[in-house]
N, C-alpha and C positions, 0 to 999 in steps of 0.2 A: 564388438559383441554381436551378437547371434540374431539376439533381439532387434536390429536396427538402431541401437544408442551408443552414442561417442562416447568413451571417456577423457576427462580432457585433463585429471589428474588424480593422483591414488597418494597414500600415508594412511598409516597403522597408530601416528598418534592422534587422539583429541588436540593438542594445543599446537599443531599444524595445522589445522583444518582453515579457521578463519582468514589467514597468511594466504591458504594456497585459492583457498574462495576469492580474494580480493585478488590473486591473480589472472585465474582462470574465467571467470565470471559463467559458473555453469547454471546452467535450466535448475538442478537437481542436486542435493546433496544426500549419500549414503550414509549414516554414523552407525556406528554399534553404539551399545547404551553404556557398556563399558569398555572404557577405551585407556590406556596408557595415558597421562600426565594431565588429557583431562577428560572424565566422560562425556558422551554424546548427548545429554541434554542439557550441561552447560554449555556446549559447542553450538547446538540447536538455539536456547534464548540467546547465545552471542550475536549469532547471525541474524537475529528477529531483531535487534537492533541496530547493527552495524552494515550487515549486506545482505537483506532480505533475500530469501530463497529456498524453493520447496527444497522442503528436509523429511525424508524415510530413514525411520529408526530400526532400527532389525535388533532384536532382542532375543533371550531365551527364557524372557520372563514376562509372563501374564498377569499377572496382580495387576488390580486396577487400579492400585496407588501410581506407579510408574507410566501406565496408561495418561492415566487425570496429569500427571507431572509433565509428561509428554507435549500432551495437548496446551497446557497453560505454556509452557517453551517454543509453542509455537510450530510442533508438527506435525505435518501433513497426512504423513501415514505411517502405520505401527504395523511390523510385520516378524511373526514370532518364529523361531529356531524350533527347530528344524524345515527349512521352505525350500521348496525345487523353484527351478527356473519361473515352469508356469503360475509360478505362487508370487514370483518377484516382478512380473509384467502389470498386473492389473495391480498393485501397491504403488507401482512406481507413476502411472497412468493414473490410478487416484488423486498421489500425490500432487502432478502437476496441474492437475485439472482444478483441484482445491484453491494449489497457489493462484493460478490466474483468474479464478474468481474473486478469491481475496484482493487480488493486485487490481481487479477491476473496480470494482466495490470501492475501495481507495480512490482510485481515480476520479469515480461518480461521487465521493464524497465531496473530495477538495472541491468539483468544480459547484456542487450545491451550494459549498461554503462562501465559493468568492460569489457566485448569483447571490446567495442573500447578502453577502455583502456591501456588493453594488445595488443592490434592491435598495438598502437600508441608508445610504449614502444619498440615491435620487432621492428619498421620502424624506430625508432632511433639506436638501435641496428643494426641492417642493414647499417644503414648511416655508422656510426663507421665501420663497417669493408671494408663497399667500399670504405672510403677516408684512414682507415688506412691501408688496405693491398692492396689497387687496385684490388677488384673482381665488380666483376658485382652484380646488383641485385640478378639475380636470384643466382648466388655464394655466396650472404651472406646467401641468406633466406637458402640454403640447405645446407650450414656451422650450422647454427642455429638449422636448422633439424635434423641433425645428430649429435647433440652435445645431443640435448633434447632425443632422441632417448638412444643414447648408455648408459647416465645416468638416464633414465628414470625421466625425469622430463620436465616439463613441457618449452615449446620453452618463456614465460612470463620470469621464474626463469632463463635460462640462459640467455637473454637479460637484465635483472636486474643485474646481475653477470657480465656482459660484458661491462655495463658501467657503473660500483662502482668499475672496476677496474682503479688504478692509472695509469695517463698518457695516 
């Protein structure tokens, strides 16, 4: 294309789309909102579950019902009939921009998730050895310290080790 963008697969039906996504694995998916066997915003939340990927809907309908429907399905950018070229570059440049912000967001999610998780893991860890040996906090955390230190491993893996041990 014209634009500078690959296509790396085409189909006129909705209940191809998913099939050809899991094989192509592209940046970008185009739907119409109506489409043969299944429409584009079922096609859209399939993909938001199955094989995440910026999705632009091209429509000839503006109602904010189908907008709001859109959006909860999971797409990136809405872009209404009748559109020239220059109409479909900066929808499509939306759309993936959206996506990997979401994609990133995600990332920085999980990785808060497992930090609080191993946060939450050493502070039990910690407990155990202030009520079993009588140190102070800061005496457990730099027992932990220096335990992950000297075995090179991480202060998570000896606080796992520390309380899988018996009694």
């Amino acid at each position: 294309i014209a634009e500078g963008y690959d296509v790396v697969g085409r189909t006129g039906r909705g209940d191809d789309v998913v099939g050809l996504v899991a094989e192509t694995s592209p940046d970008l998916v185009v739907l119409d909102i109506k489409m043969p066997g299944q429409d584009g915003l079922s096609v859209a939340e399939e993909l938001s579950r199955t094989s995440p990927v910026a999705v632009l809907i091209l429509s000839a309908f503006s109602q904010r019902d189908l907008v709001d429907q859109a959006r909860a399905a999971g797409v990136m950018s809405y872009l209404v009939k009748p559109f020239t070229r220059a109409d479909l570059v900066p929808a499509v440049e939306m759309a993936l921009a959206r996506f990997n912000d979401l994609t990133a967001l995600g990332a920085r999610s999980e990785e808060l998730e497992h930090r609080l998780a191993a946060r939450r893991l050493i502070d039990r860890a910690k407990g155990l050895l202030m009520d079993r040996d009588a140190m102070t906090e800061e005496e457990a955390y730099a027992t932990l310290r220096r335990a992950a230190m000297s075995g090179r491993r991480s202060m998570e893996q000896i606080a796992s080790e520390l309380l899988a041990e018996p009694g």
